[in-house]
C-alpha positions, -999 to 999 in steps of 0.1 A, spaced: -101 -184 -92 -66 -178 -81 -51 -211 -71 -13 -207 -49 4 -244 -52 31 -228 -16 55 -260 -24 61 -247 -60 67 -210 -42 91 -218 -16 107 -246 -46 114 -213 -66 130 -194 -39 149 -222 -28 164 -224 -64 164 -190 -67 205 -185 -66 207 -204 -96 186 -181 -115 209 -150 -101 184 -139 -77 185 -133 -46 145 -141 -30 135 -141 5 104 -162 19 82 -146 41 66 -183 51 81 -177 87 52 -149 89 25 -166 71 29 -200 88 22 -188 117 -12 -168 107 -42 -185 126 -62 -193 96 -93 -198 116 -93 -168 139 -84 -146 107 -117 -160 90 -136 -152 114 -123 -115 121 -129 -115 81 -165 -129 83 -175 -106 111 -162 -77 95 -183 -84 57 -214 -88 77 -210 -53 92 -198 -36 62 -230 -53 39 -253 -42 69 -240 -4 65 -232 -4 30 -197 -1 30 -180 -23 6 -195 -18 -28 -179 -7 -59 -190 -2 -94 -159 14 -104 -126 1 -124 -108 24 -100 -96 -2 -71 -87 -37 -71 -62 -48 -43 -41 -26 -20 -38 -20 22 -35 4 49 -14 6 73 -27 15 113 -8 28 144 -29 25 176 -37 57 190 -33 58 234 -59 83 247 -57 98 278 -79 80 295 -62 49 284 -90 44 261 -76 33 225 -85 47 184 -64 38 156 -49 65 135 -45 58 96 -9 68 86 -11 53 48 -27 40 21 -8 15 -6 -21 8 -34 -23 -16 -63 15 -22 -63 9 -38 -28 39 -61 -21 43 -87 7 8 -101 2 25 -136 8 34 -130 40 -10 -134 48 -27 -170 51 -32 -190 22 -68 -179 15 -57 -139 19 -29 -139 -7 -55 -156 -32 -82 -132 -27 -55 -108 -36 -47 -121 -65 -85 -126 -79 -88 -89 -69 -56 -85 -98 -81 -109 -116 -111 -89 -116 -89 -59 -141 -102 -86 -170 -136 -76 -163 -130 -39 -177 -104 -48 -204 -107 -64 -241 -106 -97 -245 -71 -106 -252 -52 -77 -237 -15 -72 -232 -7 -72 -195 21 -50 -180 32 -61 -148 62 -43 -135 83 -43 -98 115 -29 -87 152 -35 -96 163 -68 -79 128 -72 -63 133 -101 -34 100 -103 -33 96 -109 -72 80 -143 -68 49 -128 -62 46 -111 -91 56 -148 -110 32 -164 -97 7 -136 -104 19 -135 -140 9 -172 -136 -26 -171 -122 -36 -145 -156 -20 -167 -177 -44 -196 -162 -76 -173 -164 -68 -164 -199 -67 -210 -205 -101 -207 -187 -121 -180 -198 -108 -162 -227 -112 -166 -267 -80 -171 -280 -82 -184 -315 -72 -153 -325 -49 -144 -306 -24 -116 -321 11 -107 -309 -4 -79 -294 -18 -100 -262 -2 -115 -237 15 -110 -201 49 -91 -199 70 -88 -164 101 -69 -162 116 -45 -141 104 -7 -142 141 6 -156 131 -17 -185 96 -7 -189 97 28 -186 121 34 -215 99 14 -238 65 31 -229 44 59 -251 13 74 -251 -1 77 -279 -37 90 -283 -40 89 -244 -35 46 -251 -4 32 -237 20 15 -258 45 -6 -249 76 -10 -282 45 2 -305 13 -23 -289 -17 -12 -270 -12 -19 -236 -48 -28 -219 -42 -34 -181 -12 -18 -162 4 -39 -128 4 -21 -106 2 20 -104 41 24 -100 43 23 -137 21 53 -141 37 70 -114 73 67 -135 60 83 -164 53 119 -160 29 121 -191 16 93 -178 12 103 -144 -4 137 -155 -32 116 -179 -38 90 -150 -47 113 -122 -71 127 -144 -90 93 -157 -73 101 -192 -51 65 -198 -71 41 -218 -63 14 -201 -69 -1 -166 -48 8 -139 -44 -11 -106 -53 13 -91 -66 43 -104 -70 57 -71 -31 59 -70 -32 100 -64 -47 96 -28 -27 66 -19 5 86 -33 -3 123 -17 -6 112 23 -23 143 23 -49 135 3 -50 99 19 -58 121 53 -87 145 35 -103 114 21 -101 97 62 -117 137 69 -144 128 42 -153 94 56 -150 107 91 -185 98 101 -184 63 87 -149 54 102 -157 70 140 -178 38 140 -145 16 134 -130 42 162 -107 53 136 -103 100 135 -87 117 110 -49 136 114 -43 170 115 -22 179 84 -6 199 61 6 201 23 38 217 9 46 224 -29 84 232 -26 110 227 -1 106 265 15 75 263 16 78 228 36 101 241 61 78 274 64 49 250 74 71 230 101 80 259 117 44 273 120 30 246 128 56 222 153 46 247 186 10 240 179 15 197 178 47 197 196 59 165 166 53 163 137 60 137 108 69 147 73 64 123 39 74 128 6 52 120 -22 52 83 -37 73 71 -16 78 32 -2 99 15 19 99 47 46 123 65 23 120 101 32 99 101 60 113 116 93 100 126 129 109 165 141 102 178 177 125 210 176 129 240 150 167 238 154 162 205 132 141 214 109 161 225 78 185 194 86 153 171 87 141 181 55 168 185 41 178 151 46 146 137 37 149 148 5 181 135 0 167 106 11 141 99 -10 165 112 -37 186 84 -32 161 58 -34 141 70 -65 168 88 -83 159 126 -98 130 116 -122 110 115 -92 95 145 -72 91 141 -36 65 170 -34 40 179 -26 48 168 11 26 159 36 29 171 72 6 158 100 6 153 134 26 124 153 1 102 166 5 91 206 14 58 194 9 29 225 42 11 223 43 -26 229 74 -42 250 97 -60 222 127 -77 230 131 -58 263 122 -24 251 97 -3 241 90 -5 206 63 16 184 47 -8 158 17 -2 137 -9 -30 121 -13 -33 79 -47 -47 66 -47 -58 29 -81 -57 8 -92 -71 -21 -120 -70 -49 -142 -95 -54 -169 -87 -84 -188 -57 -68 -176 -55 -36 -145 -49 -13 -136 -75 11 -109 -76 38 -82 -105 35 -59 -107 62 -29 -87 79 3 -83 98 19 -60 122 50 -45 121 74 -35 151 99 -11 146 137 -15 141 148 4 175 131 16 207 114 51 204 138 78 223 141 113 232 168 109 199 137 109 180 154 85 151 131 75 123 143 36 128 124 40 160 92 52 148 92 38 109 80 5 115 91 -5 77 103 -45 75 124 -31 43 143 2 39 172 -4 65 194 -34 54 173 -60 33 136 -74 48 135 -79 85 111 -104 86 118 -111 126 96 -78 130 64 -92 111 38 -102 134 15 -130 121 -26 -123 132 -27 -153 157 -33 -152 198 -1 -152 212 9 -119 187 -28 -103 203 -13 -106 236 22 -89 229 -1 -63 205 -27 -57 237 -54 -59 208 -83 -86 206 -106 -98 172 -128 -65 181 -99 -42 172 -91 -60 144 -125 -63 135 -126 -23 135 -92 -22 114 -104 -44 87 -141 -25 86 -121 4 87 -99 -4 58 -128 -16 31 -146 17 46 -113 39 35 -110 21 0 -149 26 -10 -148 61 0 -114 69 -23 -137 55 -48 -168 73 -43 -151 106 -38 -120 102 -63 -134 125 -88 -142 152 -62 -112 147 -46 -89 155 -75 -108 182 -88 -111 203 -56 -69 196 -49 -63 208 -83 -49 177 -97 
């Protein structure tokens, strides 16, 4: 089991100048998570998900990741929750959830040695001056442990073992040879997490297929990737998520930057807003609101460039996704409206997916007639370092300002082990009818 010692986390970031980094704790959100109430949501949520059926998995295709929720304002006033991503098993700010969450996390990193050889070489990697890197340390640490506990090691070669580094060094150093990935000449069995494979165009192409020989957190990394085919597999599993009160968005795909600005056009008079998103991207890098045609061809435009900045011109931002905007109910923040949406992390545990705790996340500016992404794009990270004043911890007092109770959040975290089983049940179908 995955065992978190917090003193020796928030010792290493403490120190962490010394070591020429530059970490920041997110203990101001997870301290003030009500462990109790969180357990319960989680408990109440398992039973429902056993009772339908919901949470098992056979598959190596999934092992940790979340999704993200805005709260949908009907009409009526009655509420539904729209799903407006899906991370997956590069997840990062799992410490920011109680105790117990961020361990089931990391046992659902764990549960890769079930699928791989006996002594295999891990690959973890995380972005460029990562402040969040500690959490890959101390998941580094936790295999390392496992491999003390369970595995036979006598003979041990040089070609097992657990390697961190940064993609840029990674990726330079990775082949495929034989559809196995090799890492300076030796067979790499499990990959950490599915932005390595995402790097690597050969190995992007062989991934989305099921063509690596090797384990990838997560395999399922097309449909958390492509938002559009995040929103075909909500359409797929709309029956079993209407029960969670959660509907599918109206979208769109775009191959090519004419074609995505023929698509806005079309399709802005029937929705009135619409959102765009570039492929594979984090930290709200490319995504932008439009609500008039004059703006389209500056919109995307600068949402390429966007994402083109971040990710640098190895990566392709298509195929774009355009959906609808949901009617987001804003919450008063600081003496304004603010939009905010709610992320729900889940785990594996042996043959089944379990929920494992949350946080939402309030947006950086009010939401105006200016329609500026820092008011909608509720990101913590993406502006000017991590914001962690915006993270809400799951406790009462955050309920109140959030206008949600342990029902809805109840319904989010059915909803999210509900989502994850289905992009597992329906992966192969879903690549093969997108032509991927």
């Amino acid at each position: 089991m995955a065992n978190i010692d917090i003193k020796s986390v928030e010792d290493l970031i403490r120190l962490s100048p010394y070591l020429g980094l530059d970490l920041v704790s997110l203990s101001d959100i997870r301290e003030k998570q009500e462990v109790e109430l969180v357990e319960s949501i989680i408990q109440q949520s398992l039973r429902e998900l056993r009772d339908k059926k919901l949470n098992s998995i056979q598959e190596p295709y999934f092992f940790i990741g979340s999704v993200d929720f805005m709260v949908n304002q009907k009409d009526n006033g009655e509420i539904k929750f729209s799903i407006v991503e899906a991370n997956g098993g590069n997840s990062r700010g799992i410490s920011a959830i109680q105790k117990g969450g961020w361990e089931a996390m990391y046992n659902g990193f764990l549960e890769t040695l079930r699928f791989s050889e006996e002594d295999p070489l891990i690959l973890i990697g995380h972005p460029e001056e990562d402040i969040l890197l500690y959490e890959k340390i101390f998941l580094a640490e936790n295999f390392r442990r496992k491999f003390d506990l369970s595995l036979e090691r006598e003979d041990n070669t040089d070609d097992s073992g657990i390697i961190l580094e940064p993609y840029k060094k990674i990726i330079p150093k990775l082949r495929l040879k034989d559809g196995n990935p090799r890492y300076e000449g030796k067979k790499v069995d499990i990959l950490i997490g599915d932005g390595i494979v995402r790097r690597k165009r050969n190995f992007e192409e062989k991934g989305k297929k099921g063509q690596l020989n090797a384990i990838v957190t997560n395999q399922i990394f097309p449909e958390t990737d492509d938002k559009s085919l995040t929103y075909h597999a909500v359409q797929l599993s709309e029956e079993k998520l209407s029960n969670f009160r959660v509907y599918p968005l109206n979208y769109w795909r775009a191959w090519n930057k004419d074609q995505l600005i023929s698509i806005c056009e079309k399709v802005l008079d029937q929705e009135g807003e619409i959102v765009i998103k570039p492929y594979g991207g984090s930290g709200g890098r490319g995504i932008d609101i439009i609500s008039k045609k004059e703006d389209i061809e500056n919109k995307v435009g600068g949402s390429v460039e966007d994402f083109g900045e971040r990710f640098g011109p190895e990566r392709n931002p298509f195929p774009y996704t355009i959906c609808e905007k949901v009617n987001f109910r804003p919450i008063n923040w600081k003496g304004t409206k603010r939009n905010f949406d709610i992320r729900i992390y889940v785990a594996r545990k042996g043959d089944e997916l379990v929920p494992a705790g949350g946080l939402a996340r309030v947006a950086l500016e009010p939401f105006d007639e200016k329609r500026r992404k820092e008011g909608f794009v509720v990101n913590l990270s993406g502006y000017d370092g991590l914001d962690i004043d915006r993270g809400l911890a799951l406790n009462k007092s955050n309920f109140n300002i959030l206008n949600l109770d342990k029902k809805d959040f109840k319904d989010m975290f059915s909803a999210s082990v509900t989502l994850f089983h289905n992009m597992v049940k329906y992966h192969d179908k879903i690549i093969k009818e997108w032509k991927y």
